[in-house]
C-alpha positions in Angstrom: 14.4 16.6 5.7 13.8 15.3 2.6 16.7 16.1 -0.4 15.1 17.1 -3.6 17.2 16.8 -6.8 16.7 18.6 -10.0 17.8 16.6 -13.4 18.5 18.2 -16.4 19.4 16.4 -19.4 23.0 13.7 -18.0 23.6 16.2 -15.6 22.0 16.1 -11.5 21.5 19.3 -9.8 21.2 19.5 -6.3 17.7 21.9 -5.9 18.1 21.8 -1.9 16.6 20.7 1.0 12.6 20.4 1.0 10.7 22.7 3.7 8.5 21.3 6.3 6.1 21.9 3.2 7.4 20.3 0.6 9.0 23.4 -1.1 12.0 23.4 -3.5 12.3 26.4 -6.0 12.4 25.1 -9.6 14.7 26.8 -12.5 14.7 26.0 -16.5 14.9 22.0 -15.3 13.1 19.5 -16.9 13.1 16.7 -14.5 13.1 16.6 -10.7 13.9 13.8 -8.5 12.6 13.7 -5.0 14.0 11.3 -2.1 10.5 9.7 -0.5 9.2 6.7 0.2 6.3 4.9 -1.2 3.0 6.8 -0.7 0.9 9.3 -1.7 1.4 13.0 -1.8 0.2 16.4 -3.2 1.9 17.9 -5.8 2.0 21.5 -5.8 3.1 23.2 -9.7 3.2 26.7 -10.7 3.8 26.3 -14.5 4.7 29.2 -16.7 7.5 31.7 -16.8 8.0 35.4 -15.5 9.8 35.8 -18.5 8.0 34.1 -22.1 5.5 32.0 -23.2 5.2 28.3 -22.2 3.9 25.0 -22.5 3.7 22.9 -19.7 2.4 19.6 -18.7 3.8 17.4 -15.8 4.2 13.6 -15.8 4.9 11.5 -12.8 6.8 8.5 -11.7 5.9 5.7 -15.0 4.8 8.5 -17.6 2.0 8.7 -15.5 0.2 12.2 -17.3 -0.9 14.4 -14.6 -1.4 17.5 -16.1 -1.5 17.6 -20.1 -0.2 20.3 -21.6 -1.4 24.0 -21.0 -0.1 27.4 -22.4 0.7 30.0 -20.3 1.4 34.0 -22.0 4.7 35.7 -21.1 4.2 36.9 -17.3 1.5 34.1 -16.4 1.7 31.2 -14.2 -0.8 29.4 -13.2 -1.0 26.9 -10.1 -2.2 23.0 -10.0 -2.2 20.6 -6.9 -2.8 17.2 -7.7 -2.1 14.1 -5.8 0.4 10.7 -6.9 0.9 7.4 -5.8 4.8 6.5 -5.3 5.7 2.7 -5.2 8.1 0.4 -5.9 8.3 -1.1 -8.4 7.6 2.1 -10.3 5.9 0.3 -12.9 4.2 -2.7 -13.4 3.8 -4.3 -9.5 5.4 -7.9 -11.0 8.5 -6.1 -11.3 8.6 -7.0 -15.6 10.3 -3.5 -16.3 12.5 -3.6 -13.2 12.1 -1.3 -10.2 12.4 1.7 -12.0 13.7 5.2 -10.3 13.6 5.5 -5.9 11.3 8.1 -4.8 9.3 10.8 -6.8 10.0 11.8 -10.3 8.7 14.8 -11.8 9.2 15.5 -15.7 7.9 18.4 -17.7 6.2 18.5 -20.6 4.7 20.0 -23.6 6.4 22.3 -26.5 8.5 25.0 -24.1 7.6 23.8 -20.6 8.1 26.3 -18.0 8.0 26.3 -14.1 8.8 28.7 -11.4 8.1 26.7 -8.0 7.3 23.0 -6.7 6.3 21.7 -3.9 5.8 18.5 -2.5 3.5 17.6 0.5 2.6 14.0 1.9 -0.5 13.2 1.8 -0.9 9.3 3.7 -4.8 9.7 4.1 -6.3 10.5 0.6 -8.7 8.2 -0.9 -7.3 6.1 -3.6 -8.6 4.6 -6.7 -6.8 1.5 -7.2 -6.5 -0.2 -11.1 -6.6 -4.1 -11.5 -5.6 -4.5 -14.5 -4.0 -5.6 -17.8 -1.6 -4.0 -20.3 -4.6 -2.2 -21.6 -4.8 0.0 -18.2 -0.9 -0.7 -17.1 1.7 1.9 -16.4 4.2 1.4 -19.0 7.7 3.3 -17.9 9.4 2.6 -21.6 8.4 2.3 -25.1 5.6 3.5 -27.1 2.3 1.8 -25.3 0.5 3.7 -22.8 -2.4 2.2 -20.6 -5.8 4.4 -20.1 -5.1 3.9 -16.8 -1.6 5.4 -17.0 -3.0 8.6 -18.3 -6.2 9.0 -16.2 -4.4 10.7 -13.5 -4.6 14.2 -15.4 -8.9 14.1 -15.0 -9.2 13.8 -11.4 -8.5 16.7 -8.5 -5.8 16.4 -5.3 -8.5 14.8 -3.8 -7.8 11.4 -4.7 -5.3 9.3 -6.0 -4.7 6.8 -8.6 -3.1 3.9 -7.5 -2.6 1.9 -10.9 -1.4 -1.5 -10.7 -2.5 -2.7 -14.1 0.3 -5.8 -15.2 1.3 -6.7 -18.5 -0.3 -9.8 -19.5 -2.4 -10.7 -16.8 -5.6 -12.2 -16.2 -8.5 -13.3 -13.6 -6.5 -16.5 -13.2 -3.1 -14.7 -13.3 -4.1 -11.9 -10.4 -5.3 -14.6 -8.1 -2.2 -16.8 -8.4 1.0 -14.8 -8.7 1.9 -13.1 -5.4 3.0 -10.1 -6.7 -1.1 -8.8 -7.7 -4.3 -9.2 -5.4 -2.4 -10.7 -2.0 -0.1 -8.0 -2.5 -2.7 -5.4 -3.5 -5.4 -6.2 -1.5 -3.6 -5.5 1.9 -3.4 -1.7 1.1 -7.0 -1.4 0.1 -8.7 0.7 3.0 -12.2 1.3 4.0 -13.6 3.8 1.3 -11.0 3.2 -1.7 -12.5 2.3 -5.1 -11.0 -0.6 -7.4 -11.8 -0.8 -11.1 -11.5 -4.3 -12.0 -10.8 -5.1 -16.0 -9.4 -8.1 -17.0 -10.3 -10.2 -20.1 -8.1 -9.6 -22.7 -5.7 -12.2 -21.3 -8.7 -14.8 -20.5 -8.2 -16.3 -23.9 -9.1 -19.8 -22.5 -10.8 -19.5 -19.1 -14.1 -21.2 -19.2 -17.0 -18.9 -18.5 -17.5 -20.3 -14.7 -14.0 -19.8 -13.8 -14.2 -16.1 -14.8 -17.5 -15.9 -13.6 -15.7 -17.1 -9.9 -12.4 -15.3 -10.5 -14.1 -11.7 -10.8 -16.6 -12.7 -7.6 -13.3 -13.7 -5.9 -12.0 -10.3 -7.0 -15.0 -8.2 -5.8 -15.3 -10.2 -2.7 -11.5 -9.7 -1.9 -11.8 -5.7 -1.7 -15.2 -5.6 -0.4 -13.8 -7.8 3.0 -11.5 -4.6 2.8 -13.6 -2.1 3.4 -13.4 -1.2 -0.5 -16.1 -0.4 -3.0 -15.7 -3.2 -6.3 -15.7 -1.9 -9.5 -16.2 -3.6 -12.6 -14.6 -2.6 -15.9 -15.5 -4.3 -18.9 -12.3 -4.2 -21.5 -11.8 -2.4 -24.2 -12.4 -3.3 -27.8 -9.0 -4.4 -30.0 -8.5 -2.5 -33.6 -10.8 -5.9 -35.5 -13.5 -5.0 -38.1 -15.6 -7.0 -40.2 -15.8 -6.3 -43.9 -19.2 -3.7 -42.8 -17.0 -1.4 -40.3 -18.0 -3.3 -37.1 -15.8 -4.5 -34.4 -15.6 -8.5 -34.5 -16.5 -11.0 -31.6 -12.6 -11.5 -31.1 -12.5 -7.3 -31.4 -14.9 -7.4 -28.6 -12.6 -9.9 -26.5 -15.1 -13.2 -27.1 -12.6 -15.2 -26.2 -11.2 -18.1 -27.7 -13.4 -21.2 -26.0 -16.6 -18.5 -27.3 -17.2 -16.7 -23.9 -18.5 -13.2 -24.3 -16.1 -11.8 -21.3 -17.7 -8.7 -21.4 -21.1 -10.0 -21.5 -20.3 -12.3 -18.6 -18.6 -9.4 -16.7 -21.8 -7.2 -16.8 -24.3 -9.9 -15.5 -21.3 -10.8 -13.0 -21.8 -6.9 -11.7 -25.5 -7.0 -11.9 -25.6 -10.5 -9.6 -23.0 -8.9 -7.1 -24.9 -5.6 -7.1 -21.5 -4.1 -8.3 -21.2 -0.8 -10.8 -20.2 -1.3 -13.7 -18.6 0.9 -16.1 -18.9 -0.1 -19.8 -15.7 0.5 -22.0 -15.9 -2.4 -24.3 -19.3 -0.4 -25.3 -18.3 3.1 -25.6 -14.7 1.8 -26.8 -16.4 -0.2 -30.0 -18.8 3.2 -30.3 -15.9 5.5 -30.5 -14.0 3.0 -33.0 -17.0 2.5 -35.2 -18.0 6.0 -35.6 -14.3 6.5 -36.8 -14.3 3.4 -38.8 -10.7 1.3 -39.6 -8.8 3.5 -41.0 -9.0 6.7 -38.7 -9.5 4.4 -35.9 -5.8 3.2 -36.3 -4.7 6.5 -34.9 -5.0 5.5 -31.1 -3.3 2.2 -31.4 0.3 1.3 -31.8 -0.4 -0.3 -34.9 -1.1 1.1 -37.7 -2.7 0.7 -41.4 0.9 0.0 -42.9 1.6 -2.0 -39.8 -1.3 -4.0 -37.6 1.2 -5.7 -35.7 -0.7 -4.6 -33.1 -4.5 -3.9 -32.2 -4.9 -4.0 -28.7 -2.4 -1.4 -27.4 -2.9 2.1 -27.5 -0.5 5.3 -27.7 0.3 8.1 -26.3 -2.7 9.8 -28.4 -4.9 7.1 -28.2 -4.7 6.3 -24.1 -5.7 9.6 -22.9 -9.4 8.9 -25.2 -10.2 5.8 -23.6 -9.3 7.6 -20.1 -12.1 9.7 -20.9 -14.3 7.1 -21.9 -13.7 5.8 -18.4 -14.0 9.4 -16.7 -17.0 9.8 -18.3 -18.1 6.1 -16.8 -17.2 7.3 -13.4 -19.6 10.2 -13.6 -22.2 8.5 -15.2 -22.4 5.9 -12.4 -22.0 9.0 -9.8 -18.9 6.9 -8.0 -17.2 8.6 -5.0 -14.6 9.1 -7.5 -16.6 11.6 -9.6 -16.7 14.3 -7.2 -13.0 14.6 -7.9 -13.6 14.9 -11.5 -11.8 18.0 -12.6 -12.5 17.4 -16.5 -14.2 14.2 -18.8 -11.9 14.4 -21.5 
C-alpha cells in the first residue's frame, strides 16, 4: 500500500493509506505528498467545495501547472484526470537544484482552492512526450523563472505525459557530453514517445557544422529508440531594434554569426523531421506587443532588463501555447491529446 500524506502549511497530516485505486479523501489541505516511485501516473481531482465558492488549479512535482485555475459556484465540483511524470531529481535531471521532494507532490492553487477527493493511479504505459531542453523549457522548482515546458502540462489530456527534462544552461554540445542528459534520457525513450528538441540559446559559440551534427546526433539517438524526433526552434530573447523588431542576437544568431534557428529548420527538413517554429511565432507575439508590453512575460522588466531570455509565471504559460498550437498544426501524435491551445 502506498501512504499518502496531506501538508498543510509546517504541519504533516497523515491522509491514510491509498486504495488499490489510488484513493485518499482530501480536506481544506493545500499540499499533498504521496510515497511512489518514479513513473508516470493518473491524477484523479475533484476541485470545488460542497460548501462555497472556489478557485482551484493543481500543480505537480517542480511547479509543474497541470490544471490552471478554474472557479467552481458553491455546491459544484467538477472532476479532471490528467497524467505526471515522477523522477528524481524532481527538477532539473543534472541535479543543479538538488533532488527535490521523494515521491508525488500535489499543491493547490488559485484564489480559494478547494478539493473534496484525490486519487492517484499508476499509469507505467502511457505515451510520453519528453523535453530536451534549456532553461527556456526547464522545470524550475524555486524562484521566479518558469520554462514553457514546465507549464505545458495543463494543455494536454491523461492520455499522455510530459516528461520535461529541460536543464539550465545546456546546449547541443552540453546534452551530448554530460552523463546526466541524452545517455541518461535516451534509455527511457520507448517506441512511440515524442521528443521536442530545442537547444540554441546556450550555443553561443558552436560553429554551424557542429550544431548541424549535434541535433542529427540528437534525432538519430531517439529515432534508434523507437521515438519520433522533434525539432523546436528557440524562442526569441526580449532585444529590439530602435523600429520595434527583434534583433539577430534577439533571434539567438549566435555569437560566431550562425542563424541557429535557421540552421535548425533546414537540419529538420534534411532529416525529414517536424518542426515546430517558436522562434517565429515567439518574435510574432513579441512584435505585435512591441518593447514595452512585451516585458510582461519576462523576468525582466522595463525598470530592470537584467534579464531577457527567461520568462514568468505569466509569460511561460503563452509560449506553452505557442508550442500547443505547433503540435496541432503539425498534427503530431501529441495533438490528439490536446485538451485546449492556450
Amino acid at each position: 500500500m502506498i501512504r499518502a500524506h496531506a501538508v498543510a502549511a509546517a504541519a504533516v497530516l497523515a491522509a491514510g493509506l491509498l486504495s488499490a485505486s489510488g484513493a485518499v479523501r482530501a480536506d481544506t489541505t493545500t499540499t499533498y505528498s504521496f510515497d511512489v516511485p518514479p513513473g508516470e501516473y493518473t491524477l484523479r481531482v475533484a476541485l470545488g467545495s460542497h460548501a462555497q465558492a472556489a478557485n482551484t488549479g493543481v500543480d505537480v512535482e517542480a511547479r509543474r501547472t497541470v490544471i490552471a485555475p478554474i472557479d467552481t459556484r458553491a455546491g459544484q465540483v467538477t472532476t479532471r484526470v490528467l497524467t505526471v511524470d515522477v523522477r528524481r531529481p524532481e527538477s532539473m535531471p543534472d541535479g543543479q537544484e538538488g533532488p527535490g521532494t521523494a515521491g508525488l507532490q500535489v499543491y493547490l492553487t488559485g484564489g480559494a482552492p478547494a478539493l473534496t477527493d484525490i486519487q492517484v493511479i499508476p499509469r507505467p504505459h502511457v505515451p510520453r512526450l519528453f523535453v530536451v531542453s534549456d532553461s527556456t523549457a526547464a522545470d524550475w522548482l524555486v524562484g521566479p523563472k518558469r520554462g514553457w515546458a514546465q507549464e505545458i502540462p495543463q494543455f494536454f489530456d491523461a492520455g499522455l505525459s510530459v516528461a520535461n527534462y529541460a536543464d539550465s544552461g545546456s546546449s547541443t554540445v552540453s546534452w551530448l557530453a554530460d552523463p546526466t542528459l541524452f545517455a541518461t534520457v535516451r534509455p527511457l525513450i520507448r517506441p512511440g514517445d515524442e521528443v521536442l528538441i530545442q537547444l540554441a540559446h546556450n550555443d553561443k559559440t558552436t560553429t554551424e557544422a557542429d550544431y548541424r551534427a549535434n541535433l542529427t546526433t540528437l534525432v538519430d539517438g531517439v529515432r534508434a529508440q523507437g521515438g519520433q524526433a522533434v525539432l523546436v526552434t528557440p524562442p526569441v530573447r526580449h532585444l529590439f531594434d530602435a523600429d520595434g523588431k527583434i534583433t539577430p542576437t534577439g533571434r539567438v544568431v549566435n555569437n560566431l554569426g550562425v542563424d541557429l534557428p535557421a540552421v535548425a529548420r533546414d537540419v529538420a527538413a534534411q532529416l525529414q523531421a517536424p518542426l515546430l517554429d517558436l522562434t517565429a511565432d515567439s518574435q510574432a507575439l513579441m512584435e505585435r506587443l512591441g518593447p514595452a508590453a512585451s516585458w510582461a512575460l519576462y523576468v525582466g522588466t522595463a525598470a530592470s532588463p537584467t534579464d531577457a531570455t527567461h520568462f514568468n509565471s505569466y509569460g511561460a504559460p503563452i509560449i506553452a501555447g505557442l508550442v500547443a498550437r505547433e503540435i496541432a498544426a503539425a498534427d503530431l501524435p501529441a495533438a490528439d491529446h490536446l485538451t485546449s491551445l492556450g
